[in-house]
C-alpha positions in Angstrom: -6.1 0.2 9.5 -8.0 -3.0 10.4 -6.3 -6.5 8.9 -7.9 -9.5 8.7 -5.4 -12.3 9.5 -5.1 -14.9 6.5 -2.3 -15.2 4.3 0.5 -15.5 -0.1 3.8 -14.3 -5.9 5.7 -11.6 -5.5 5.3 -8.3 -5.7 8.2 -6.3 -3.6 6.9 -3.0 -2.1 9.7 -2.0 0.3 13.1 -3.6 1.4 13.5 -6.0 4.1 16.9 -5.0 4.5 16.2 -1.6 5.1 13.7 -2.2 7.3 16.1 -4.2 10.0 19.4 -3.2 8.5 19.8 0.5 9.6 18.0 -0.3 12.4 20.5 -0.9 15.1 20.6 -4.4 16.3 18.2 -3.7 19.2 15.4 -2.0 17.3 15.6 -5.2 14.8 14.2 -7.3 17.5 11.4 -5.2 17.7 10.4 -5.7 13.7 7.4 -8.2 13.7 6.2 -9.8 10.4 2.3 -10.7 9.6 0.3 -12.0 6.9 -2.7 -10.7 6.2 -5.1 -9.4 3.4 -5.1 -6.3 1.8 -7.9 -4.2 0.8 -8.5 -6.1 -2.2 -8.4 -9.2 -0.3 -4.5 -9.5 -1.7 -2.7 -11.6 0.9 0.2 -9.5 2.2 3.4 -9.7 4.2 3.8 -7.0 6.6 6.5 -5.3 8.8 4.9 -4.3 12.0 7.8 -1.3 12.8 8.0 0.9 15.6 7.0 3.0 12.9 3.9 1.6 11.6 3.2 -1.2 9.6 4.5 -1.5 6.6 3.6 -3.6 3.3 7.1 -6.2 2.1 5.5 -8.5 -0.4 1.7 -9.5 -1.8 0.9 -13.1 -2.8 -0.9 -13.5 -5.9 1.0 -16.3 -7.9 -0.8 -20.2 -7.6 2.1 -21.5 -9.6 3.0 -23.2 -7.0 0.6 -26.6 -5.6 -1.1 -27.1 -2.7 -0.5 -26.9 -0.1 1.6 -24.2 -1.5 -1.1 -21.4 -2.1 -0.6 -17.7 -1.4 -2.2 -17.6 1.6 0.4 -20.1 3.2 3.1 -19.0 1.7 2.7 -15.7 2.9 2.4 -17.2 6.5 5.2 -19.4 6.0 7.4 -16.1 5.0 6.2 -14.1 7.5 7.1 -16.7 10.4 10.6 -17.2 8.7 11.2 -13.3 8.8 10.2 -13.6 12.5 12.5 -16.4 12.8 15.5 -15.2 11.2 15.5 -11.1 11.4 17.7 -11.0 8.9 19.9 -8.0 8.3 20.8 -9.1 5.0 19.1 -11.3 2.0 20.7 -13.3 -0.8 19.3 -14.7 -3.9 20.9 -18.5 -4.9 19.4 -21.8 -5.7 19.2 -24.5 -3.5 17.9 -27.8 -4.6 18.0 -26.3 -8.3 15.0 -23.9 -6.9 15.9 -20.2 -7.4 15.6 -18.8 -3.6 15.8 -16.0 -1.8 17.6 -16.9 1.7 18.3 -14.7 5.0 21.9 -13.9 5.3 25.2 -13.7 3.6 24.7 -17.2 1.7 22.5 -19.7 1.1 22.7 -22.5 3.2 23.0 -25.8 0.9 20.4 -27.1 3.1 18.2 -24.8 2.7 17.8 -24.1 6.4 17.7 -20.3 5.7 15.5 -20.0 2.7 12.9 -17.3 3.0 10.9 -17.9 -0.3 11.4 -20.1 -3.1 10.7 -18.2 -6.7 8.7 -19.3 -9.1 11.3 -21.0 -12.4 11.2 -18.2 -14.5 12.1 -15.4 -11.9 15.7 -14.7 -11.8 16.5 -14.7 -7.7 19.4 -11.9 -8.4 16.7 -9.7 -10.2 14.1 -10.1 -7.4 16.9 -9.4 -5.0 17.5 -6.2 -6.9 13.9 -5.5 -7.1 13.7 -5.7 -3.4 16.7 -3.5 -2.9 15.6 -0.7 -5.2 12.1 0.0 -3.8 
């Protein structure tokens, strides 16, 4: 499969915590995240996993201003996810901004926000959605 590098709303197709939580903590490490576009020219987070690459979220929302497009969004996810291998995710708000954050709680600073959602997603249903595919 041949991905152009480029990068950007949210569409959830597999968990991030089960991609590095079962792993064991060692494997984890080895999790890479990418942004790139899809076939349809869609850009796409990926998980590049020891066993294959795997699609997390596609960017299509321009909700959000420049320089907030999907294409760097997407990048700035993926280099958080490469920053914070996160075992777990949380939804919250942080700066009255619904969020989704790498580990157990959201930092008030919002030093370990992933994504920021859009104001009419709820961050505990995205969470879910996440979790259930």
């Amino acid at each position: 499969m041949s991905i152009k590098k480029t990068s950007c709303s949210l569409i959830a197709t597999v968990t991030i915590s089960t991609l590095l939580g079962i792993s064991a903590p060692s494997n984890a490490q080895s999790v890479q995240f990418d942004c790139a576009t899809d076939e349809q020219n869609t850009p796409t987070t990926y998980a590049q996993t020891p066993g294959g690459i795997v699609q997390i979220f596609k960017w299509t929302s321009t909700f959000f201003n420049p320089p907030y497009t999907p294409i760097q969004r997407c990048q700035e996810v993926a280099k958080r996810l490469n920053e914070f291998q996160p075992d777990h995710l949380v939804a919250g708000t942080v700066n009255n901004y619904n969020v989704i954050c790498a580990g157990t709680a959201c930092d008030s600073n919002g030093g370990n926000i992933l994504l920021t959602l859009r104001p009419d997603q709820n961050p505990a249903q995205v969470l879910a959605e996440i979790d259930n595919t």
